[in-house]
Phi, psi and omega in degrees: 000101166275119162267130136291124180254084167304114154195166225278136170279155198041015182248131184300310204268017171290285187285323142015276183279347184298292189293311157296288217288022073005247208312316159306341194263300178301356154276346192261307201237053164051040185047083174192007166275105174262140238241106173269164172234128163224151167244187215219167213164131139319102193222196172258170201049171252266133200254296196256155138199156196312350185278332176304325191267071191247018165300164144297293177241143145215159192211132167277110175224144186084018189200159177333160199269135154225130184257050179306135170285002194266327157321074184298296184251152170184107198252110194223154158201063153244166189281330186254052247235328198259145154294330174215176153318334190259355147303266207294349152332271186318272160023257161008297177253018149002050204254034197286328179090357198209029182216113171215149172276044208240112202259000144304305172340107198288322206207131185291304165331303183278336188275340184304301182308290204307314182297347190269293197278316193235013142298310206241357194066029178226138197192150190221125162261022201252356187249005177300307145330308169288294163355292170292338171292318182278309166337296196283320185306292179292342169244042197050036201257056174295182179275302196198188172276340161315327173279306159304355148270327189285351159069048169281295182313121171309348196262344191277322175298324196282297174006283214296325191285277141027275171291359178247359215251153159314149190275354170283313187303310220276347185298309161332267159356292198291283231287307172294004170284336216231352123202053179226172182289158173275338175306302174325275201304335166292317189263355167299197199263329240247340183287293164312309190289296172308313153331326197260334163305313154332280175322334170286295161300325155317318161313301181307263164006290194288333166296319191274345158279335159280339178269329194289324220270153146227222200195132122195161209052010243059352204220134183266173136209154165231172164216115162234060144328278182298334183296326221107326188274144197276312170246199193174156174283125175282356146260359132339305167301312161318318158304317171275341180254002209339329200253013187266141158264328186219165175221132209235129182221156143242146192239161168183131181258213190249042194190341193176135167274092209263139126301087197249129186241137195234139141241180190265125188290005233192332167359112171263356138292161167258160197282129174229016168233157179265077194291336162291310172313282170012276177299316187272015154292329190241056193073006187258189176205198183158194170241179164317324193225046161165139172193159184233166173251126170220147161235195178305117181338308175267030181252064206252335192291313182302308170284012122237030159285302200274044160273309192316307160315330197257228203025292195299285185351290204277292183316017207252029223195330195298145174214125157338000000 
């Protein structure tokens, strides 16, 4: 029995949901499932094609609907889940029992568990942990941004790897998540070794973002386009910024010209935009209170007028 496992990639609630619904699938079918992995990144044009569902089951989690008939399982909890109306049509009329949906769900990982536990009778309490980790990661439920830029907690480290590592190591990762404690596994060598030039580059980042950044209206923004650099801790603006409601950043890999939009969990305003709306005015997504926009690599330009746009919006309301 082959599963395809399709989920978002370089993402903590990604590899997350990757690794339970793995333990879930191999108890349903008595461990004889062998388990591909592909991951999946926001990009511009067509997300799937049918060559991707070459499973026995195959399943999607933490990412976008497809309405491939080869499509078996499918676990999602963003607010922007669908590519059109006639995705979620299908979705809708679904009657397999085994494709769910919930954009209150702070985490793909906890909707997993939960939906898992009172569908199916099934619950580990040794995945208990992953769980609560995706809880706090996805849905921003830090103490403050210090902890989450300074990264002390293994579970934060592993985050941190996660988003920076090749997509063969994070293949890793999920299996072994899949079956070992995440503490075992945030703090193993193979982890740890790789951590430490992250961190190291994380250091960078985070200085050049301090020279780049600037604050006004409510809204922070940087552009490190030209540094080079492809990512950044999406709380680093808040750390630096403590008094900011939002945040507007841009990055570009070899894959995409990324917008990335944020809000401050810490605000001492409160967030008055639907930041998944926004975004999917210029093709993007998200959840409420964070989402992103990607274009073409050599579209930086276009991505930063509609940075420029998402700026005037979320400032355009700010009172002193």
């Amino acid at each position: 029995m082959k599963l395809r496992l399709l989920y978002h990639g370089h993402c903590f609630d990604g590899v997350a949901s990757a690794a339970l619904f793995t333990r879930f699938y191999r108890t349903r079918t008595g461990d004889r499932a062998d388990v591909h992995y592909t991951p999946l990144l926001h990009r511009p044009g067509a997300l799937f094609d049918e060559e991707m569902f070459d499973g026995d089951e195959n399943a999607i989690v933490d990412f976008k609907y497809s309405p491939s008939d080869k499509l078996t399982w499918w676990f999602d909890h963003h607010q922007s889940a669908f590519l059109s109306p006639e995705d979620e049509a299908h979705f809708r009329a679904d009657r397999s029992g085994q494709k769910f949906w919930d954009a209150d769900s702070k985490s793909c990982t906890e909707f997993i568990a939960r939906v898992a536990r009172e569908n199916f009778g099934y619950e580990d309490a040794t995945l208990a942990p992953l769980v609560h980790w995706a809880h706090i990661i996805d849905g921003a439920f830090y103490d403050s941004p210090a902890q989450v830029v300074e990264l002390a907690a293994p579970a934060l480290q592993l985050m941190q790897v996660i988003e920076n590592v090749d997509d063969d190591f994070i293949e890793k990762l999920i299996r072994q998540l899949a079956e070992r404690p995440l503490d075992e596994v945030a703090t193993g060598a193979e982890v740890q070794e790789r951590l430490e030039p992250i961190l190291a580059r994380h250091r960078e980042t985070l200085e050049v973002v301090r020279r780049k950044i600037t604050c006004a209206r409510g809204v922070v923004t940087f552009d490190l386009i030209d540094e080079g650099h492809e990512a950044f801790n999406k709380f680093i603006p808040y750390y630096l910024h403590p008094e900011t409601t939002y945040s507007v950043a841009l990055t570009r890999t070899s894959q995409r010209a990324k917008i990335s939009v944020g809000s401050n969990p810490w605000s001492p305003r409160p967030r008055t935009h639907n930041i998944a709306t926004i975004c999917e005015r210029y093709g993007g997504g998200g959840h409420a209170v964070v989402g992103a926009v990607s274009y073409a690599p050599d579209e930086v330009e276009r991505a930063r007028s509609t940075a420029r746009e998402i700026i005037a919006e979320l400032s355009g309301d700010f009172r002193e």
